[in-house]
LOKE-750634 format. One record per atom (N, C-alpha, C): residue in one letter; z, x, y. Coordinates in steps of 0.2 Angstrom, whole numbers, plus 5000, padded with zeros to 4 digits. Each point is the difference from the previous one (the first is absolute). Layout:
<rs>
AZXY ...
</rs>
This chain:
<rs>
X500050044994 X500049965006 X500050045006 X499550015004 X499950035006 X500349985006 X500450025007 X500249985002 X499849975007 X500249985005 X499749965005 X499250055002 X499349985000 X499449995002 X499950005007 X500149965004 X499749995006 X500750005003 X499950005007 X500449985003 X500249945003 X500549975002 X500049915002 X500449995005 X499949965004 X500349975006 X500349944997 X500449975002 X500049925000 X500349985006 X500249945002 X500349975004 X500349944997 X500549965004 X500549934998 X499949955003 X500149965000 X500049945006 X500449975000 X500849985000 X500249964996 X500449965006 X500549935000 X500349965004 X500749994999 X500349995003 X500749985002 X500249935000 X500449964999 X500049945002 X500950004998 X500450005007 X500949984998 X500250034997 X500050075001 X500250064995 X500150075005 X500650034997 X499850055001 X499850064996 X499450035000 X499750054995 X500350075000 X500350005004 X500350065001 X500550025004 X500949985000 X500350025005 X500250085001 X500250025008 X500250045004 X500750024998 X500450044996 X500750004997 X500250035009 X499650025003 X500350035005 X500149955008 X499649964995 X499949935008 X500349944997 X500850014995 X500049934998 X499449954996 X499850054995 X499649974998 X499449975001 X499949985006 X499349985003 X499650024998 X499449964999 X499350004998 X499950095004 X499750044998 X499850055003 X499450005005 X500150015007 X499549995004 X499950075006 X499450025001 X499950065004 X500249975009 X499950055002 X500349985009 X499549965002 X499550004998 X499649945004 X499849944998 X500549974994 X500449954998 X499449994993 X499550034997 X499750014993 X500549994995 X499949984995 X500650004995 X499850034995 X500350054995 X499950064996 X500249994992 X499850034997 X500349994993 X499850084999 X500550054998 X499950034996 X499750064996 X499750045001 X499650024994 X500550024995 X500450025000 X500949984993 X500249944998 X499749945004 X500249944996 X499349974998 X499650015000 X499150004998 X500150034994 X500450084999 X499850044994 X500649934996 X500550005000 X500749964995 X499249934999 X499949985003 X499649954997 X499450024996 X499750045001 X499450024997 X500650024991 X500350055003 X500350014993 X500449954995 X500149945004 X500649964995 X499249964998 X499549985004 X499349984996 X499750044994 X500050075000 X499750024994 X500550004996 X500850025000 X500449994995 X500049934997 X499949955003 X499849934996 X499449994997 X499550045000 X499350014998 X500450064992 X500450015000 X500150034995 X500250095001 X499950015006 X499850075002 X500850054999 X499950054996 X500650035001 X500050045008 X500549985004 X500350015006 X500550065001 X500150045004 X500650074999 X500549935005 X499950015008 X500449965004 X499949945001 X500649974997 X500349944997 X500349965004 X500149945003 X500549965004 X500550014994 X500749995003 X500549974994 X499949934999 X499849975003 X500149934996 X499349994998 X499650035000 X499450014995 X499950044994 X500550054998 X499950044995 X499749984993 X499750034998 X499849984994 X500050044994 X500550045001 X500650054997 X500749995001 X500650054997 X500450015001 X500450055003 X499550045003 X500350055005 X500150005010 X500750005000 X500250015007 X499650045005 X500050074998 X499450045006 X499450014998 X499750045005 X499350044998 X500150064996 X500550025000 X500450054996 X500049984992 X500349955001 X499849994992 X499449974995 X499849965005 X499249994998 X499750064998 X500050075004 X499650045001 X500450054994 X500750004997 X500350024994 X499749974995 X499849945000 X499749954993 X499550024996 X499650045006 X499450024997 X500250064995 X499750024992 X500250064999 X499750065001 X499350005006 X499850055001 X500550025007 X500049955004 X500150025008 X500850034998 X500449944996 X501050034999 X499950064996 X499450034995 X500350074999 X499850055006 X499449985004 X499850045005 X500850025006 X500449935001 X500549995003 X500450044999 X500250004995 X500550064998 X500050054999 X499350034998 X499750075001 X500350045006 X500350075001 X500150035005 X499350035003 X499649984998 X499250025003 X499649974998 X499449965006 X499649944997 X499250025006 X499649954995 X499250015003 X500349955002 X499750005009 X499949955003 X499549964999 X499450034999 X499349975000 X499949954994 X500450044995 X500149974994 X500549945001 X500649995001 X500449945002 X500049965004 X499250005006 X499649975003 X499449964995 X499850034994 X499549974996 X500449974996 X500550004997 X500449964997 X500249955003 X500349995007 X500149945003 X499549955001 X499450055003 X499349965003 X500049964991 X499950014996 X499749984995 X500549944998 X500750025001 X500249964996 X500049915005 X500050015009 X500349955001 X499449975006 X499849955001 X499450015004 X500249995007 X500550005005 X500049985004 X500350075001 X500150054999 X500250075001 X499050045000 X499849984995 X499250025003 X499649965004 X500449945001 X499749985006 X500150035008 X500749984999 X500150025007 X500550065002 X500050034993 X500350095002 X500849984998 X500450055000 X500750005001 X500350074998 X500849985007 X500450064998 X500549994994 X499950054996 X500650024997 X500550045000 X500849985004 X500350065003 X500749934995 X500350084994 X500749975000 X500250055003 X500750005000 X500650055002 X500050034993 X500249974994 X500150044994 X499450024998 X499950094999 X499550034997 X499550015005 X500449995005 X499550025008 X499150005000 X500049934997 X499350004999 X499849975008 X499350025001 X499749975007 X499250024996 X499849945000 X499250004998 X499649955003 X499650005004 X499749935003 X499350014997 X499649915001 X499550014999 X499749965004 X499450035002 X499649955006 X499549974996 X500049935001 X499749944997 X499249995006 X499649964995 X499149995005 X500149955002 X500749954998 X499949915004 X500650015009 X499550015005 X500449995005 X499849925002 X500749985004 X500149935002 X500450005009 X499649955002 X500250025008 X500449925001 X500450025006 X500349955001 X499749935003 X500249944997 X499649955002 X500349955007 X499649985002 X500250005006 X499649935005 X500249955003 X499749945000 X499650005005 X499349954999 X499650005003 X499950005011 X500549954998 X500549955008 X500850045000 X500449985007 X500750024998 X500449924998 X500450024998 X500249944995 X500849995002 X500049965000 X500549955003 X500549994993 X500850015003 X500550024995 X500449945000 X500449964995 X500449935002 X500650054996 X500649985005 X500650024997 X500549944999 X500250014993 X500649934999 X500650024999 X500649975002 X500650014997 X500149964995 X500650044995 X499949954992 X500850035003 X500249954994 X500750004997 X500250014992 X500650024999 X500249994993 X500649954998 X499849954997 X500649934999 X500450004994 X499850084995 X500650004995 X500250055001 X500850004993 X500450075003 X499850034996 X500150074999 X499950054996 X500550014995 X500750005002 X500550004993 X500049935001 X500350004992 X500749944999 X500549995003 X500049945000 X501049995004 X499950015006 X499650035003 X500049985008 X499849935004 X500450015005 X499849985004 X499549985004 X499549955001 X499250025003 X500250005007 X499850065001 X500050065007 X499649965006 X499750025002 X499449985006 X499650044997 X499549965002 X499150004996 X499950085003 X499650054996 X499950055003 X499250005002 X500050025004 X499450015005 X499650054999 X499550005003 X499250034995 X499249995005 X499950065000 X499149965002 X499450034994 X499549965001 X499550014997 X499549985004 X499450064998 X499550015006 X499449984993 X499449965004 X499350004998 X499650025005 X499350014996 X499549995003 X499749945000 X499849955007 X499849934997 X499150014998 X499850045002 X499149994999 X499750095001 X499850024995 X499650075001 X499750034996 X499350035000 X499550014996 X500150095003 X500150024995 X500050084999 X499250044997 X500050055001 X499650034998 X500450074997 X499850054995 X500250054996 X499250064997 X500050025001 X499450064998 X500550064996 X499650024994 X500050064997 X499450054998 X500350054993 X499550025000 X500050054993 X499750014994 X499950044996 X499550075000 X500350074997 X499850055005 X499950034992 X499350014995 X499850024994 X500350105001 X500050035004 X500350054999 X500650034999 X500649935004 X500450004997 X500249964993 X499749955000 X499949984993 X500050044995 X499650054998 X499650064997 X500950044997 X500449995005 X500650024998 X500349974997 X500449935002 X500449974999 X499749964993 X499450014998 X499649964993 X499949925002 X499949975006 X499949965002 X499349974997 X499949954998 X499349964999 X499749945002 X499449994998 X499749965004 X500449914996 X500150034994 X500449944997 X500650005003 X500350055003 X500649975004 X499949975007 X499450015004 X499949995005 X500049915000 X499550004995 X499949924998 X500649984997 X500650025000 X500549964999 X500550005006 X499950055005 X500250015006 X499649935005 X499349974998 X499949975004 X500449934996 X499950014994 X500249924999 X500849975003 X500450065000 X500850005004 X499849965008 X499650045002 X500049995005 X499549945004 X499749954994 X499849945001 X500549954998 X500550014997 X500649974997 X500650025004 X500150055008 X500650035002 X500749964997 X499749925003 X500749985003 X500349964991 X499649984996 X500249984995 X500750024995 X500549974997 X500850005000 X500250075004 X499849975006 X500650025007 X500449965003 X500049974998 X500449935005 X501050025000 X500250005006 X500650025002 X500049935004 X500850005004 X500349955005 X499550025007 X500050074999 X499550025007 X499449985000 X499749994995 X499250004996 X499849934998 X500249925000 X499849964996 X499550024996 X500049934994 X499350024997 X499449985003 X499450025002 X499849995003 X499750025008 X500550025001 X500150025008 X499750075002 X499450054994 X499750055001 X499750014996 X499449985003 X499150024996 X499450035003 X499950034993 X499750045001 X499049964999 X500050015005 X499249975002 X499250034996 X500150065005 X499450044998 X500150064997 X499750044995 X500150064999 X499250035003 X500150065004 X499250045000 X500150065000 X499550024993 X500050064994 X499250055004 X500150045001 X499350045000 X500050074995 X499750004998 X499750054995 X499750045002 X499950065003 X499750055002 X499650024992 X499250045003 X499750034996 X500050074998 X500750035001 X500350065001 X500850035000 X500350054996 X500650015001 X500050005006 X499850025006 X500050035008 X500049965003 X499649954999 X500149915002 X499150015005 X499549955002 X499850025003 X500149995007 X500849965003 X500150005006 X500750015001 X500350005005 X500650034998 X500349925001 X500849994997 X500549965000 X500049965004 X500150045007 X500349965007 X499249975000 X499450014999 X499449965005 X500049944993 X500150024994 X499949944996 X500449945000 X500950015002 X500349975001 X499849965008 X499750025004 X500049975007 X499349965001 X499750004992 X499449965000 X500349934998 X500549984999 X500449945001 X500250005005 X499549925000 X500249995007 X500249925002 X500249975003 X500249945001 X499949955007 X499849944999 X499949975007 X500649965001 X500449965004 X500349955001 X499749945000 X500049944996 X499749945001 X500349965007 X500649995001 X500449965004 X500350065002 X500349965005 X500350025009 X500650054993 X500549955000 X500650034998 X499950014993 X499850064996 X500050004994 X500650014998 X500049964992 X500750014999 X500050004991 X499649994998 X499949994993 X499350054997 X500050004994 X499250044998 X499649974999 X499949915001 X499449975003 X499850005007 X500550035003 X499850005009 X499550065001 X500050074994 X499750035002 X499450024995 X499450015003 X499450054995 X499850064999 X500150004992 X499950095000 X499450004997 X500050075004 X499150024999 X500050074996 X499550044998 X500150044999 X499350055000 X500150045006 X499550025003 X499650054994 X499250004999 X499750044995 X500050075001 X500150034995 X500050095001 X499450024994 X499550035004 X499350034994 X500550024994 X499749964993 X500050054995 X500749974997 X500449975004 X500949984998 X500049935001 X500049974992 X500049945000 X500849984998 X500249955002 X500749985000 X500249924995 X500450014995 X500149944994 X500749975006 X499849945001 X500349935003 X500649974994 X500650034999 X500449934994 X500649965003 X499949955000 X500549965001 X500549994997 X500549985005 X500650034994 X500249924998 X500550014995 X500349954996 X500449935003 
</rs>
């Protein structure tokens, strides 16, 4: 099995509706939004979703949610002791890096996707690998408008008390937003990591499926879809255009005055000689 062929761009489209896709832990949770009131998600909460899609597709995963595990181990530490190539490399007082990087890449796909550092404290290991799937943060089309609620709690926590006065709480959404997201597959780093063209195409099916079993109190079900996926397929490891021009051939008009949905707006996608682009709609 050979590994990634051509180079690939894709791009996301997906919408918000009463949700928030991504809180700010430093802003009280709020939806994440830039200074000139754009609302953001991520490229770290983009990777945990793509990853918790291909681990449901079956995919063996290095990093794991805890409340997603599909193991019994508590760190990456012991995942990465499970295996018995990489735990005897482990405790080797001398190891191939190169080699403990072909052994992860091989074993986990989201490690030869998107690279990773290996640094315990015990056995002073520090290996990193750099991955060909790069993913930018996604970021809305319009600035998006934030609703913030007070909630309360009306049980107690122990037995035998007393009920207290309700404790107070806020909870932020986003009421309406259409984001956009771009990445990008890079065959020379692929070359390393043993990336293939069969994992690309399981990279895009995650990523037609992003939001499917994510539903949180933040997330209703429902309240994030994913729209359009656009994949282009360069005729060349090299690509025949670079990244940024292919990504900004998506282009979008506003139908109406105040958009505010992904029927309010139209995407176009300007032609580039030579690079044709696969349209899939998501789920």
């Amino acid at each position: 099995m050979g590994t990634l062929a051509n180079k690939i761009d894709f791009a996301v489209v997906l919408s918000v509706t009463k949700a928030n896709p991504n809180g700010d832990p430093l802003n009280g949770n709020r939806p994440r939004q830039n200074y000139d009131g754009y609302g953001e998600i991520s490229d770290v909460a983009l990777k945990r979703k793509i990853r918790n899609r291909l681990q449901d597709m079956g995919e063996a995963i290095f990093v794991q949610s805890n409340d997603r595990k599909s193991d019994s181990y508590s760190s990456l530490r012991e995942r990465a002791d499970a295996n018995p190539e990489l735990g005897k490399m482990l405790k080797a007082k001398t190891r191939d890096n190169d080699e403990f990087a072909r052994v992860a890449c091989r074993e986990w796909l989201d490690v030869r996707s998107f690279g990773q550092v290996f640094a315990f404290k015990s056995g002073n290991v520090s290996v990193g690998v750099r991955g060909p799937v790069s993913v930018r943060t996604a970021t809305s089309i319009d600035p998006i408008d934030i609703t913030s609620m007070q909630i309360t709690k009306s049980v107690n926590s122990e037995p035998g008390a007393a009920r207290g006065s309700d404790t107070m709480g806020m909870k932020h959404r986003v009421d309406t937003g259409v984001y956009i997201f771009c990445g990008s597959m890079n065959p020379q780093l692929a070359e390393k990591t043993g990336f293939t063209d069969e994992d690309a195409e399981r990279f895009k099916q995650a990523l037609v499926s992003l939001f499917e079993n994510d539903t949180s109190s933040a997330r209703p079900e429902g309240s994030m879809e994913v729209h359009t996926v656009y994949w282009w397929t360069h005729n060349s490891k090299l690509g025949q255009y670079s990244s940024a021009k292919v990504h900004r051939s998506l282009t979008f008009e506003r139908l109406v005055e105040e958009a505010k949905h992904f029927e309010d707006y139209k995407f176009v996608v300007q032609p580039l000689e030579g690079l044709n682009v696969e349209i899939i709609d998501g789920q």
